[in-house]
C-alpha positions as CSV (number, residue, x, y, z in Angstrom):
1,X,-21.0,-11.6,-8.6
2,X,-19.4,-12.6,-4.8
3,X,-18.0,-9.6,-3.5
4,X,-20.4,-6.9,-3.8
5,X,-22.7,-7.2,-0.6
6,X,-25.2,-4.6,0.0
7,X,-22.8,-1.7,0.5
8,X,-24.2,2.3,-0.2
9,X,-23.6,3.2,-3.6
10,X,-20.0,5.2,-4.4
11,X,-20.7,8.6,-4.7
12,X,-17.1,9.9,-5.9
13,X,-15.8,7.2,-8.1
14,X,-12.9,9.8,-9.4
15,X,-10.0,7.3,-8.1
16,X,-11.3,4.1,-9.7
17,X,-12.3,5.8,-12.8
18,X,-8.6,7.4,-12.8
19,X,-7.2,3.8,-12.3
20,X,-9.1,2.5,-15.0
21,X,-7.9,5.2,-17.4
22,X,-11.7,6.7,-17.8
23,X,-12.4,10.3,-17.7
24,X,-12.8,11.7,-14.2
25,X,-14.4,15.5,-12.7
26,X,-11.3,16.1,-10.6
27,X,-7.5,14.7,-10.2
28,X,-8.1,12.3,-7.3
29,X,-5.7,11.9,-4.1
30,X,-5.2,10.4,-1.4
31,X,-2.2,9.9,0.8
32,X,-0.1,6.8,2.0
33,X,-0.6,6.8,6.1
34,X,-3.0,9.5,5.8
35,X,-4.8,7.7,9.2
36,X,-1.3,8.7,11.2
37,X,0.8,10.6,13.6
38,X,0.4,13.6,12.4
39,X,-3.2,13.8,13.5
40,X,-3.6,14.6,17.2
41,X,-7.1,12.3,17.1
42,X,-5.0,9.3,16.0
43,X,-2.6,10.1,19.1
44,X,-5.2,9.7,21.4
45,X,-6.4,6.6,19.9
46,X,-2.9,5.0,20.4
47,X,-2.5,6.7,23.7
48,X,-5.1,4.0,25.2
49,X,-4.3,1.2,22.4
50,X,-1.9,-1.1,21.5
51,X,-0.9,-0.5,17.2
52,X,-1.6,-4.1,17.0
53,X,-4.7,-4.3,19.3
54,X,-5.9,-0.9,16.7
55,X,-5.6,-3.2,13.7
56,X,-6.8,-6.4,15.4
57,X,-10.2,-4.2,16.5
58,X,-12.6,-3.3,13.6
59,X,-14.6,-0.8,15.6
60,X,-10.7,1.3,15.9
61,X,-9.3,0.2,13.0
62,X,-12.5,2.0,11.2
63,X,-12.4,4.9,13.5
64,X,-8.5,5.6,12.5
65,X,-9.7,5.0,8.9
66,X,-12.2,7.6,9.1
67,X,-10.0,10.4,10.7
68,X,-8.5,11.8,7.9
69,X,-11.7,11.5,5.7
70,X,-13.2,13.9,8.6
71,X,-11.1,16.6,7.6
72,X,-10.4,16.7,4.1
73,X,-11.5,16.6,1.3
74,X,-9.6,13.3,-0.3
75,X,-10.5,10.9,-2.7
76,X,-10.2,7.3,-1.1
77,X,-10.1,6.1,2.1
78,X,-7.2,3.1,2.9
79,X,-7.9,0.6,5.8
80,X,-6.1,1.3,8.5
81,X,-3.7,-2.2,9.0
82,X,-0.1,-3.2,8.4
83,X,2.2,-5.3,6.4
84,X,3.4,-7.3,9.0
85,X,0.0,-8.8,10.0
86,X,1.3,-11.9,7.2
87,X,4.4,-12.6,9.0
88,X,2.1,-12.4,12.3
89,X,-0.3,-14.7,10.9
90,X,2.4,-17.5,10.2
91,X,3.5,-17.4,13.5
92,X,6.0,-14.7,14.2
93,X,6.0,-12.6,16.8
94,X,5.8,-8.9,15.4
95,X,5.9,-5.9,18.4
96,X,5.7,-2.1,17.6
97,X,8.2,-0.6,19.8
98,X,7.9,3.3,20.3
99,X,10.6,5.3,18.5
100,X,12.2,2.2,16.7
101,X,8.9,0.7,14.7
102,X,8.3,-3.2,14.7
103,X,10.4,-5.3,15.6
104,X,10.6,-9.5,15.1
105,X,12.4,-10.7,18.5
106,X,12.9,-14.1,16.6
107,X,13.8,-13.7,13.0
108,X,14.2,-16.5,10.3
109,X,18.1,-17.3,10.6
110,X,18.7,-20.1,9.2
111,X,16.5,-22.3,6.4
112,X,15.4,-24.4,9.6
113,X,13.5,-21.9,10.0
114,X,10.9,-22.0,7.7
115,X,9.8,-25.2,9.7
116,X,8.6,-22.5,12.4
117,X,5.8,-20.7,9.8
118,X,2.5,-22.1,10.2
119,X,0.2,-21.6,6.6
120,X,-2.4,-23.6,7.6
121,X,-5.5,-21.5,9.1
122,X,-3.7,-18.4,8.3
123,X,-5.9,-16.3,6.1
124,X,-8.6,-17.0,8.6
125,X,-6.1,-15.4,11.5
126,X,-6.3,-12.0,8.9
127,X,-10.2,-12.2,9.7
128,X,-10.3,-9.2,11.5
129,X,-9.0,-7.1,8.3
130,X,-12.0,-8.5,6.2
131,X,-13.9,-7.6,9.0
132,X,-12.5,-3.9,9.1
133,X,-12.8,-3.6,5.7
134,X,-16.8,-4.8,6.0
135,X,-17.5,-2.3,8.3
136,X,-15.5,0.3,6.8
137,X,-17.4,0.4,4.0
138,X,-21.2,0.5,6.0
139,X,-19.5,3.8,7.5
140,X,-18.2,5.8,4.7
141,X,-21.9,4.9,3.3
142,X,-20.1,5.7,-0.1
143,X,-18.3,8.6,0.5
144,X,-15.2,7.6,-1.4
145,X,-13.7,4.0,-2.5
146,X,-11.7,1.9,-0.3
147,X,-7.7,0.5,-0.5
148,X,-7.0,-2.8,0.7
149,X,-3.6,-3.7,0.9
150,X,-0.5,-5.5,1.3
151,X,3.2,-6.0,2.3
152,X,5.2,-7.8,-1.3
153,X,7.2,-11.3,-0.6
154,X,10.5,-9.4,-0.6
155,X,10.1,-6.5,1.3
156,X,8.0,-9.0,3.8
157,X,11.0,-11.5,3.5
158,X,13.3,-8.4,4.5
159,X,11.7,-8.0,7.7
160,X,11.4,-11.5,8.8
161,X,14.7,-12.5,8.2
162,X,16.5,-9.0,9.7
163,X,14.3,-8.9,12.6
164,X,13.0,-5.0,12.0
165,X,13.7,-2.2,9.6
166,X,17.0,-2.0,7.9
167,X,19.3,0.6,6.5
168,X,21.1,-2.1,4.3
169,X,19.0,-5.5,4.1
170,X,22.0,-7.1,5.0
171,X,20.7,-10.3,6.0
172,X,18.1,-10.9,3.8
173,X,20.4,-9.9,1.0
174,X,22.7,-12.7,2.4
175,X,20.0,-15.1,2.2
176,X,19.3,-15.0,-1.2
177,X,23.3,-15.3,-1.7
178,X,23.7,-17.8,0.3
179,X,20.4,-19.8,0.7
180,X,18.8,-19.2,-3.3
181,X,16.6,-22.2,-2.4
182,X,15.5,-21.7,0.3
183,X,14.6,-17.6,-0.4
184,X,12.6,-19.2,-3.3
185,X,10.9,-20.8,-0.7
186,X,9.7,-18.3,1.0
187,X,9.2,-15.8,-1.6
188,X,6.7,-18.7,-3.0
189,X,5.5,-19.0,0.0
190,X,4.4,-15.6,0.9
191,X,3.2,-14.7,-2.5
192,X,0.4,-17.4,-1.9
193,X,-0.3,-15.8,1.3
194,X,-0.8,-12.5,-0.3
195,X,-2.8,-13.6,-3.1
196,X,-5.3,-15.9,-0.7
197,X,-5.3,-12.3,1.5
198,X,-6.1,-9.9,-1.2
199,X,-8.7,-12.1,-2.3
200,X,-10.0,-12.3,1.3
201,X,-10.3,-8.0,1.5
202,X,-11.9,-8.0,-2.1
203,X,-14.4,-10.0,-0.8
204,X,-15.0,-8.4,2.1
205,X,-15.1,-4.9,0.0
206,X,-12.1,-3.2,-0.8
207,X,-12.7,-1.6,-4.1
208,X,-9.2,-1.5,-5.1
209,X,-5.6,-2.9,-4.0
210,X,-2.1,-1.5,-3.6
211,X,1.1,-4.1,-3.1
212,X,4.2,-2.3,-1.1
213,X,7.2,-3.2,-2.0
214,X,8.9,-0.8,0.1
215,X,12.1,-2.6,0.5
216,X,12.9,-2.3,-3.6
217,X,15.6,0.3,-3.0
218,X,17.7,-2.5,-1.3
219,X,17.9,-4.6,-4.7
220,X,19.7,-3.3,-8.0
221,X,17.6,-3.3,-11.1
222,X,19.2,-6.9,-12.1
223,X,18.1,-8.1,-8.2
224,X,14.7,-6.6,-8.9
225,X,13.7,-7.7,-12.3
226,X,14.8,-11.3,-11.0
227,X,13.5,-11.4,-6.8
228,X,10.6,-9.3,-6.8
229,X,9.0,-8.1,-9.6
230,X,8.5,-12.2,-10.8
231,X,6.5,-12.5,-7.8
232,X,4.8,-9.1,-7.8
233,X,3.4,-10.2,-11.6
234,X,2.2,-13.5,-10.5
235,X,0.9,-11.8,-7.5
236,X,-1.4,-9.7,-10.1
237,X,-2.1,-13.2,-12.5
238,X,-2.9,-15.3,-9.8
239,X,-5.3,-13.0,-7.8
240,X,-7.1,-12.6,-11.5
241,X,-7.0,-16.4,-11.9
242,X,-9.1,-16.4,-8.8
243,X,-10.9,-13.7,-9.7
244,X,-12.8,-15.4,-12.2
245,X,-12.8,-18.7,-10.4
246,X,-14.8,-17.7,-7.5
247,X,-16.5,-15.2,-9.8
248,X,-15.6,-12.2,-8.0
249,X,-15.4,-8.9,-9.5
250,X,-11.7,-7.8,-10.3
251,X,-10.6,-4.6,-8.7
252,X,-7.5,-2.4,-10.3
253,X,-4.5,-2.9,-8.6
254,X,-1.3,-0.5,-7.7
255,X,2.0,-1.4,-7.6
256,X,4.4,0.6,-5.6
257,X,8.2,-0.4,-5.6
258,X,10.0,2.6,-3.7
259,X,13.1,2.6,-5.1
260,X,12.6,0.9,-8.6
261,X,12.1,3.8,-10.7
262,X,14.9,2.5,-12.7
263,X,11.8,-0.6,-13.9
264,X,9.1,1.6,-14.5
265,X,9.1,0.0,-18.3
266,X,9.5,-3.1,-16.8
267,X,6.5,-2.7,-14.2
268,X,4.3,-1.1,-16.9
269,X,4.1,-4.5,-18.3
270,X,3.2,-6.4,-15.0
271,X,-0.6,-6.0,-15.8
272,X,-1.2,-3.8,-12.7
273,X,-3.7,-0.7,-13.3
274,X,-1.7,2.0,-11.2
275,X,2.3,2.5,-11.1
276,X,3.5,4.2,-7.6
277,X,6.3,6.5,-8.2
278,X,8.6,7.2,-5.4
279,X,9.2,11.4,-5.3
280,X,12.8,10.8,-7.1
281,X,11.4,10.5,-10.4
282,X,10.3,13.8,-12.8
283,X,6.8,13.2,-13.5
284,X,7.1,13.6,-17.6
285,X,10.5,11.2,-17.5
286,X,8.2,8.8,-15.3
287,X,5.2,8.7,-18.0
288,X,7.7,8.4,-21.1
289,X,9.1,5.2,-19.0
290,X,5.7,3.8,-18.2
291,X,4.1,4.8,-21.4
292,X,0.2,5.7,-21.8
293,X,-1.3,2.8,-21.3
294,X,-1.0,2.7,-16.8
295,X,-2.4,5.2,-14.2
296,X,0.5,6.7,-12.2
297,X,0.1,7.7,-8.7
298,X,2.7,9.8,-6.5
299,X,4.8,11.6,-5.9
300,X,5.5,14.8,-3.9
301,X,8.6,14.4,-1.3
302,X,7.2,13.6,2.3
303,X,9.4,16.7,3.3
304,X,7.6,18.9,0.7
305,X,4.6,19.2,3.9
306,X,6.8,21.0,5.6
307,X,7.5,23.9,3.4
308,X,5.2,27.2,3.8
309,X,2.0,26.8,2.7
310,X,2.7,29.1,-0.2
311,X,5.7,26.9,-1.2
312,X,3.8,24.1,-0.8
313,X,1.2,24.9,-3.1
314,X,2.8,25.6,-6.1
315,X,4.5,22.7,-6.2
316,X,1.7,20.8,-5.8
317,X,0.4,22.6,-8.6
318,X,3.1,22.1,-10.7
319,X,3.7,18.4,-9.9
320,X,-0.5,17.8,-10.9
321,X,-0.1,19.9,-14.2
322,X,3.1,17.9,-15.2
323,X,1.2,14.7,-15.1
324,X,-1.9,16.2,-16.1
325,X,-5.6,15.1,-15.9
326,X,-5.7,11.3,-17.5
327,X,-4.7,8.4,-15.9
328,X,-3.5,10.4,-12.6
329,X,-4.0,9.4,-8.9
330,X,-1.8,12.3,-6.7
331,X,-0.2,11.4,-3.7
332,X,3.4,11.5,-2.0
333,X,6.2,9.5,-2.9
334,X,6.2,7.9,0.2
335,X,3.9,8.1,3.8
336,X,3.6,10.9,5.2
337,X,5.9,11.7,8.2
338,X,4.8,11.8,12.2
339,X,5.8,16.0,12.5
340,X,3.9,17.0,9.0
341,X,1.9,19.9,9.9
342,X,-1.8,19.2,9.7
343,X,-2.6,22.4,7.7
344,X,-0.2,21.0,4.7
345,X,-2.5,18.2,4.5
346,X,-5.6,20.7,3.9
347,X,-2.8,23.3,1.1
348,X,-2.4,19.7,-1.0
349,X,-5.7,18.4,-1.2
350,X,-6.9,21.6,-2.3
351,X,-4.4,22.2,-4.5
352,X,-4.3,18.6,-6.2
353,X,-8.1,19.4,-6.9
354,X,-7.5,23.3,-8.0
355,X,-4.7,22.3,-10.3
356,X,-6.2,21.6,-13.6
């Protein structure tokens, strides 16, 4: 099979096993943005380093990677990237801007403006991610498994067409109002992308995907069962399609829509392994939604790591013993936050594997 090159055997293979609904020695976890701000060894990376230029480097993007896995004792390692390298890849300019978070000087206005993204060549711009992910798998010599990832067409759409993070996804929300075809478009359009770019970080050695649609909250559940989730499902058919044309290994795959807890049935049926839950959900309302047959992964409230270790703890434990042992990947609802105290980071990883 393509896709396996001569990486050091897995050692903990809790997280996959949990993904694939097979028994596992420990709840696993692992936490979205765990390579972050909160660590002072990631500050001084970025001190001398452009974000970009950290994603664009393997040799930093693997360092970053491996920061958190220095220090405790999680369950999966996630490359360290972003969504916006697609959008980059087309063509658009994407900047990180301290304090404000990327920003796209020239957004898509208009449908002209599709003209302006460049597919041809563009996986092979992504390189460097493949590459990362390579390496990144030589250094954690089997430690734990690796994430590759990915932005989802709407929540990639948002931010090309608003020019930055939004409170209201006002523009892009206009778009599909007022351009349908044309948001079609480019929701096909990027959905390809993705597919060719998971296939690319497969290859290369992730050992298991997640798709972030982080933008969800901005859609009702009518907007989301008929913009994104379509194109999140064919994201998980096509990628299989390919798959077993190249004869590549499949991977399970996680699907987090923040803010689309009210789909959970809905995204249950997608064919994805894992369900992200966002932390506004009740974890037993949450598993009689997506019914036994997915892993769920989530979903302690960012702000929770800032509660008193003590506090912290037991609710940690209760969140773990409310989902219980099977089919159970913890994590928060969300990434965690620049200001999280470092010490909350060491109180949930214990207690995650304490818990049950």
């Amino acid at each position: 099979m393509v896709g396996c090159k001569e990486f050091p055997p897995l050692k903990n293979d809790n997280l996959l096993r949990a993904a694939r609904g097979e028994p596992v020695d420990r709840v696993p976890v692992w936490v979205m943005r765990q390579a972050g701000r909160y660590l002072p060894e990631f500050q001084e990376v970025r001190a001398k380093h452009d974000f970009f230029e950290v994603c664009r480097t393997p040799e930093l993007a693997c360092e970053v990677t491996m920061q958190p896995l220095r220090r405790f004792d999680l369950d999966a390692s996630i490359i360290f990237s972003d969504i916006l390298v697609i959008p980059q890849a087309l063509g658009i300019t994407v900047e990180m801007h301290k304090g404000v978070g990327p920003v796209l000087p020239q957004p898509l206005v208009t449908p002209d403006d599709l003209e302006r993204l460049n597919t041809t060549g563009s996986i092979d711009r992504l390189k460097y991610v493949g590459d990362a992910i390579t390496m990144m798998r030589h250094m954690l010599d089997g430690k734990v498994p690796l994430y590759g990832f990915t932005g989802a067409p709407w929540t990639l759409m948002g931010y090309m067409i608003e020019g930055g993070g939004s409170k209201t996804m006002s523009k892009a929300k206009a778009w599909l109002e007022n351009y349908p075809e044309a948001s079609t478009k480019l929701l096909n359009l990027l959905t390809d992308q993705i597919v060719d770019y998971l296939l690319m970080q497969v290859k290369a050695g992730a050992q298991i995907l997640q798709v972030f649609e982080s933008s969800a909250e901005h859609l009702s559940k009518e907007q989301y069962l008929n913009i994104a989730l379509p194109y999140l499902k064919r994201i998980r058919d096509d990628l299989h399609k390919k798959f077993a044309e190249e004869g590549v290994t499949p991977v399970p795959m996680t699907l987090f829509s923040k803010g689309a807890m009210h789909s959970l049935t809905e995204q249950a049926q997608t064919g994805y392994d894992v369900i992200g839950l966002d932390w506004t959900i009740d974890p037993e309302e949450a598993r009689k939604l997506a019914g036994p047959n997915v892993t769920l992964q989530g979903n302690l409230d960012p702000q929770d790591m800032y509660k008193s270790p003590e506090e912290l703890r037991e609710l940690v434990l209760t969140m773990v013993r409310k989902f219980g042992k099977h089919r159970y990947i913890a994590n928060l609802g969300h990434g965690i936050t620049p200001q999280t105290p470092v010490e909350s980071m060491s109180v949930l990883v214990q207690a995650v594997h304490d818990a049950l």
